[in-house]
C-alpha positions as CSV (number, residue, x, y, z in Angstrom):
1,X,-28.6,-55.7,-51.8
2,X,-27.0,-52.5,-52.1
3,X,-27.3,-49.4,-49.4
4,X,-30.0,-48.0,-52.1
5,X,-33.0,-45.9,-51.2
6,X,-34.9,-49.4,-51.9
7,X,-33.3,-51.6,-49.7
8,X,-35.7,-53.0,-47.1
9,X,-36.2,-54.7,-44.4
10,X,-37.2,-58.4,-45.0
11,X,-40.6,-59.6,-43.0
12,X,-41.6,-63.5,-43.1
13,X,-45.0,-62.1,-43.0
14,X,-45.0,-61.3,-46.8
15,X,-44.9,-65.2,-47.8
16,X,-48.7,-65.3,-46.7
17,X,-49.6,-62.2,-48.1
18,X,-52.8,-62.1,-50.6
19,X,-52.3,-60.7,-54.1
20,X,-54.9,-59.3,-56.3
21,X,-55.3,-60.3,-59.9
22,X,-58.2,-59.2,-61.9
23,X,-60.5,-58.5,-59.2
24,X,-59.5,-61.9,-56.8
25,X,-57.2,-62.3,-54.1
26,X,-55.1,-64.8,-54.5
27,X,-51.8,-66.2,-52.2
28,X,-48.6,-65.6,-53.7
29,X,-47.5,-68.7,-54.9
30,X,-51.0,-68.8,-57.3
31,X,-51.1,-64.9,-58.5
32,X,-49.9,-64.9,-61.9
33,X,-50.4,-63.6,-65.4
34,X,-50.6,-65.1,-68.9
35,X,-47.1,-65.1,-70.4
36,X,-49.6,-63.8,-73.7
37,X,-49.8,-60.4,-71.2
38,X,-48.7,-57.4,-72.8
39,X,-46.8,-56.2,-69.4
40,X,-44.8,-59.7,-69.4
41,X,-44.2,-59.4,-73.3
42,X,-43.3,-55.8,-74.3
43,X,-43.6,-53.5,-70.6
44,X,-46.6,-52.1,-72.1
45,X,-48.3,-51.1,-69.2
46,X,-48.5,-48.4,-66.4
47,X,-48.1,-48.7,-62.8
48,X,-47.8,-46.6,-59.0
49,X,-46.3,-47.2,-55.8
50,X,-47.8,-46.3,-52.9
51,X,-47.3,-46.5,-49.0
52,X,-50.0,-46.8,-46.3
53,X,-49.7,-45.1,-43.5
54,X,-51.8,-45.3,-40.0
55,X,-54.9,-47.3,-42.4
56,X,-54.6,-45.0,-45.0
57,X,-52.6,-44.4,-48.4
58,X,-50.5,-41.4,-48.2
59,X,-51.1,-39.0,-51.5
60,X,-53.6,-41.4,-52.9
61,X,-55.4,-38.8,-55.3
62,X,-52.3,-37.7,-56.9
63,X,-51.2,-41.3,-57.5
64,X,-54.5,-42.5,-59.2
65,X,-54.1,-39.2,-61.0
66,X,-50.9,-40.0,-62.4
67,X,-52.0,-43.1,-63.2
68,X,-54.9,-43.1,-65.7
69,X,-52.8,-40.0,-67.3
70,X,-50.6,-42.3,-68.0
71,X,-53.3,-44.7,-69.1
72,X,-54.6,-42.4,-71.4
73,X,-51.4,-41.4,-73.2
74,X,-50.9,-45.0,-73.9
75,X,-54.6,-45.1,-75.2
76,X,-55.2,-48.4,-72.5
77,X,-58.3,-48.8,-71.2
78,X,-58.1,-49.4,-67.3
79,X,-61.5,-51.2,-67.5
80,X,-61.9,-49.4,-63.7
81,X,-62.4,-46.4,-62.3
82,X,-60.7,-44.1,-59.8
83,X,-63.3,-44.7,-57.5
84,X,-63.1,-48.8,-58.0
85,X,-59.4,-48.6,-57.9
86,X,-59.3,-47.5,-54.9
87,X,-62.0,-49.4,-53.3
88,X,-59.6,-52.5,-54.9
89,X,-56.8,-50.9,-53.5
90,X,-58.3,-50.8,-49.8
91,X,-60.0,-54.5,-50.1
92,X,-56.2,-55.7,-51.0
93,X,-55.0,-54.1,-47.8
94,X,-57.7,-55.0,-45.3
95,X,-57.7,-58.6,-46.6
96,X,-54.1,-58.6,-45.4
97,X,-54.7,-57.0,-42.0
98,X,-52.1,-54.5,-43.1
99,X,-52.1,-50.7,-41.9
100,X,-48.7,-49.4,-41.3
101,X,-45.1,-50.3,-42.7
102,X,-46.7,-51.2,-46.1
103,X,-45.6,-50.7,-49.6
104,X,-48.1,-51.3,-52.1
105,X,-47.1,-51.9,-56.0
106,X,-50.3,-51.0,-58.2
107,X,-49.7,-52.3,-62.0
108,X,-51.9,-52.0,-65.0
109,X,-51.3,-53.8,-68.0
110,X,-53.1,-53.4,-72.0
111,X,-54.0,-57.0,-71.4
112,X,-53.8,-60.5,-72.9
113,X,-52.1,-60.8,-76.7
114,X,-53.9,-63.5,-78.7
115,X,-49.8,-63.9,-80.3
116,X,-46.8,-62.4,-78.6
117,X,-46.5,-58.6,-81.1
118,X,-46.6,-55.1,-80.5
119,X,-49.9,-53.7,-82.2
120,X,-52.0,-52.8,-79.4
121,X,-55.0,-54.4,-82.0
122,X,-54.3,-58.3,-81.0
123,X,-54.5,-57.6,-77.5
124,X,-58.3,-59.8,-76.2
125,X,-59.9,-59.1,-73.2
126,X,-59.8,-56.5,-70.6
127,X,-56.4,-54.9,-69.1
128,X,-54.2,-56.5,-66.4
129,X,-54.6,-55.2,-62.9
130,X,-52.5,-56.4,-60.1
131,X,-52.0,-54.9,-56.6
132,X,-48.7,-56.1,-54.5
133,X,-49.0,-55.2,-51.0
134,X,-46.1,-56.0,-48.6
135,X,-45.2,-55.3,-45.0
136,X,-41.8,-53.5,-46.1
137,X,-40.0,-50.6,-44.2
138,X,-36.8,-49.5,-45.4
139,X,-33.8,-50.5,-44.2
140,X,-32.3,-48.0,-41.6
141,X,-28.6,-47.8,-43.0
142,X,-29.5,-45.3,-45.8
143,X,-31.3,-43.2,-43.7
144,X,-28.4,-42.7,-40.9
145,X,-25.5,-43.0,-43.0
146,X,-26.9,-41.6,-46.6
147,X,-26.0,-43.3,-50.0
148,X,-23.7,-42.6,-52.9
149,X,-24.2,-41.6,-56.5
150,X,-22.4,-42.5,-59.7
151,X,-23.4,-40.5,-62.9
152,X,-23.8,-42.9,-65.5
153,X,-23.8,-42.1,-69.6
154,X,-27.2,-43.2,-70.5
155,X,-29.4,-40.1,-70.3
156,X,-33.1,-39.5,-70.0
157,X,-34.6,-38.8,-72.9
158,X,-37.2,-36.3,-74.5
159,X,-40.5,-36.8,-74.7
160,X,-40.5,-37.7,-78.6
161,X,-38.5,-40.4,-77.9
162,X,-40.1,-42.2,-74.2
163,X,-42.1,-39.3,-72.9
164,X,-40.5,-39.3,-69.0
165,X,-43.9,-38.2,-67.4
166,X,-45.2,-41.6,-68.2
167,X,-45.0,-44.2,-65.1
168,X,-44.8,-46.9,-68.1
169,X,-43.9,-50.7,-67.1
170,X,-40.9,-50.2,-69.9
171,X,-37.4,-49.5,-67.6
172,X,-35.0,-50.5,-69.3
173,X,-33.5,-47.2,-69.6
174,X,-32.9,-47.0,-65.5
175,X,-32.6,-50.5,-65.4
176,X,-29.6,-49.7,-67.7
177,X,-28.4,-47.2,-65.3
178,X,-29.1,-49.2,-62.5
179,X,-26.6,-51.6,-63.5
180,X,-23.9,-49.4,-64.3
181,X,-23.8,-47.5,-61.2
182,X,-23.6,-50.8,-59.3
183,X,-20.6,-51.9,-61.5
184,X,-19.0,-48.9,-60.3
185,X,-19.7,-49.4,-56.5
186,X,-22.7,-46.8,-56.1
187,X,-25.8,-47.1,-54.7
188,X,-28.0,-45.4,-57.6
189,X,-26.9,-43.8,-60.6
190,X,-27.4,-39.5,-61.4
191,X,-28.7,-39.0,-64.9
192,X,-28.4,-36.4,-67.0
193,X,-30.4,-34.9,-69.4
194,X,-29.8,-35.1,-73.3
195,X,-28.1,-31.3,-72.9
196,X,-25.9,-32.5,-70.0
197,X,-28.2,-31.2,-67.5
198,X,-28.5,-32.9,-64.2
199,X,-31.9,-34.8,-64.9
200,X,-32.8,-37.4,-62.0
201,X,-31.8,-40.7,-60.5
202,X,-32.5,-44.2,-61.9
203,X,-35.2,-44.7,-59.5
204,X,-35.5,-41.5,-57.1
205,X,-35.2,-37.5,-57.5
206,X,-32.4,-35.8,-56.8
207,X,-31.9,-32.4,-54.7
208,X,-28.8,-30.4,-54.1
209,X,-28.5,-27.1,-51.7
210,X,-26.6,-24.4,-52.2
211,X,-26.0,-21.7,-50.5
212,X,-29.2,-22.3,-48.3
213,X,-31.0,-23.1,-51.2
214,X,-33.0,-26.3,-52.8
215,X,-32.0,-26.8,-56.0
216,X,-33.8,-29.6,-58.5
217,X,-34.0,-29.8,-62.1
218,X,-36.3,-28.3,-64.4
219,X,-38.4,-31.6,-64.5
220,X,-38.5,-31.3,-68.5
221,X,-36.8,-35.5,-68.3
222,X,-37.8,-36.9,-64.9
223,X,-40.9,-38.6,-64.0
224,X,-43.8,-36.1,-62.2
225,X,-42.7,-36.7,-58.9
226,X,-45.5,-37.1,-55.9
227,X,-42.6,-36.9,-53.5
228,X,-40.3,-34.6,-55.3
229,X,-43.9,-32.5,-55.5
230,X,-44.7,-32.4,-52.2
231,X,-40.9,-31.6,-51.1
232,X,-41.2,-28.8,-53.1
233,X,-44.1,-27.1,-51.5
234,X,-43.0,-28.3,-48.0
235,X,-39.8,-26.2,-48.7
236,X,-41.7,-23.0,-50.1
237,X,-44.2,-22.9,-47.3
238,X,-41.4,-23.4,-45.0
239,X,-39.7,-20.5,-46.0
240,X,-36.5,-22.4,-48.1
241,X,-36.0,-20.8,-51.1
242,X,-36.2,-23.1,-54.1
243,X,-35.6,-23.6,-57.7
244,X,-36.5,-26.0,-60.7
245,X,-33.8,-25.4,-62.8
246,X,-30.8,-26.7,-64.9
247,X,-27.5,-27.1,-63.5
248,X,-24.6,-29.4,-63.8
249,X,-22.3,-31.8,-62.1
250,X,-20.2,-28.6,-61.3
251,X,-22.5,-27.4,-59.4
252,X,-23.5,-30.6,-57.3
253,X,-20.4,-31.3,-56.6
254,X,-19.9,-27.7,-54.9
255,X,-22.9,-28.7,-52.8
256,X,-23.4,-27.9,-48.9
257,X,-25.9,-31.1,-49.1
258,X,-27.5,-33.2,-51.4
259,X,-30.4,-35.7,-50.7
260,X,-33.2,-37.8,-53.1
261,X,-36.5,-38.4,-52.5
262,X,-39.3,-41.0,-53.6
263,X,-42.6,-42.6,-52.0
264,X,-40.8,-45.5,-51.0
265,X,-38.2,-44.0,-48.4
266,X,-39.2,-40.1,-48.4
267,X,-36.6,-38.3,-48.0
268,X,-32.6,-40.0,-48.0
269,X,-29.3,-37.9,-48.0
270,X,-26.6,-38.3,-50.4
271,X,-23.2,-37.9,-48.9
272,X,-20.9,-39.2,-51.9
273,X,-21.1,-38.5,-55.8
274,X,-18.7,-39.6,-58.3
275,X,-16.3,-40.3,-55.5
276,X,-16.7,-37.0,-54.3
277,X,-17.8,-36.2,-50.8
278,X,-21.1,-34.2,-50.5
279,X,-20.2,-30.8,-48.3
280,X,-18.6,-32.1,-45.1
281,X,-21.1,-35.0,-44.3
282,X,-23.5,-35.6,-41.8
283,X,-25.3,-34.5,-40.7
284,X,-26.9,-32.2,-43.3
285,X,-28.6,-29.4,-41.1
286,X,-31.4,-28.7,-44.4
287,X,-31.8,-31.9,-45.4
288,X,-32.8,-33.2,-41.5
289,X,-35.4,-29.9,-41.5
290,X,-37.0,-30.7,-45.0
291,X,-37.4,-34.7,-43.9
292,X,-39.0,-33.3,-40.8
293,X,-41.7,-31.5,-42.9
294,X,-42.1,-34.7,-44.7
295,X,-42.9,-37.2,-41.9
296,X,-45.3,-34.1,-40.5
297,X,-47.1,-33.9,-44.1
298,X,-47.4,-37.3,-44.1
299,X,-49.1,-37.7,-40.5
300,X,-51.5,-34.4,-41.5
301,X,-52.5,-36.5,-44.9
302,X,-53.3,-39.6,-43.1
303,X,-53.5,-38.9,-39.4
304,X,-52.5,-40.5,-36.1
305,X,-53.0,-44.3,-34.9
């Protein structure tokens, strides 16, 4: 694997873990799906990720939020409530003795087609829920020695097209992306916006600093961040000055410091774009402050051990 903001740290524990599907807890080698599903079939589905933290899930309100928003636009019927989600979310967890160093994959799909088409109209039965919790911390390298960014030509796209604020199941867009930042020796790929604009990251946000100040983009083409969210007020209370705007690759690559963020590994600096080296490397003095407000906004959300 790549030195991504994803990579992790592999733990034998996770081949006994217990997976939930539709309200049981199964082991891993018997939690499946219905290759009639809808997710499986066209990505037609919404999902979260989520980490726990000293027993608890960090930001749970604004994930579940985010969540059956997304429900809603795609007119799917969760079949659950917040209030049961959670409670399913917490039974998953405690059935696997888990309470620190976990990343928990929450999916939702429209449910079970009676033939393999679109129309939301032959799905039968209820929706699809499944909850993947894993002991997985990431992997150390990224966070010491950063990662590196290659801006790719697929773009993000407007909200008539695949409205971004949707956590939908369909990727294929980043997936795209993904793949052609690999092929050019990168970590993750920088997307633009259909204007040029610096958009987002296939699978993270992205931050620059200039000057002593944070910089992301407007937001009008990236997903509604919970981490990108909470860096943003971190840095305002904190006394950073910072801005949702658009700017371009000229700008980041004048950058003192450049980092992404995303609930999986928080914060993570970037030290090389487009073969370009970020400011004069690490350590970035800013981006070491902001993850420091991070790791303390994640210990007042969901206390000590």
């Amino acid at each position: 694997m790549s030195n991504g903001t994803h990579s992790y740290q592999d733990d034998p524990r996770n081949s006994s873990v217990l997976i939930y599907v539709n309200g049981e807890l199964l082991p891993r080698d018997q939690a499946v799906v219905s290759v009639f599903d809808s997710g499986f079939i066209l990505g037609d589905g919404v999902w979260e990720g989520l980490r726990l933290h000293n027993g608890r899930f960090a930001f749970l309100d604004e994930h579940l939020a985010r969540l059956f928003e997304g429900a809603r636009a795609l007119d799917l019927d969760v079949g659950m409530s917040r209030e049961a989600m959670e409670q399913a979310l917490y039974r998953t967890v405690e059935a696997n003795k888990m309470r620190d160093g976990v990343h928990v994959r929450l999916m939702v799909t429209r449910g079970r087609k009676a033939t393999p088409y679109q129309d939301p109209r032959v799905t039968v039965g209820p929706a699809t829920v499944v909850i993947i919790a894993e002991h997985k911390s990431p992997a150390p390298e990224p966070q010491s020695s950063g990662v590196r960014l290659f801006t790719v030509h697929l773009r993000r796209g407007p909200p008539d097209v695949l409205d971004p604020k949707i956590n939908s199941h369909s990727k294929l867009n980043c997936i795209l992306a993904c793949i052609q930042a690999a092929k050019a020796g990168a970590d993750e790929a920088l997307m633009l916006d259909p204007h040029g604009f610096v958009a987002t990251c296939n699978s993270t946000h992205f931050f620059v600093i200039r000057r002593g100040e944070v910089w992301t983009s407007s937001g009008d083409y990236c997903l509604g961040g919970i981490t990108r969210g909470k860096i943003l007020e971190l840095c305002r209370q904190d006394g950073i000055p910072t801005h949702e705007r658009n700017f371009s690759l000229t700008d980041v690559y004048g950058a003192e410091e450049a980092f992404v963020t995303g609930t999986f590994a928080g914060v993570t600096p970037v030290v090389e774009i487009d073969g370009r080296k970020i400011g004069r490397g690490l350590p970035f003095e800013t981006v070491e402050r902001i993850r420091a407000l991070y790791r303390a906004r994640i210990e007042a959300e969901c206390g000590r051990a």
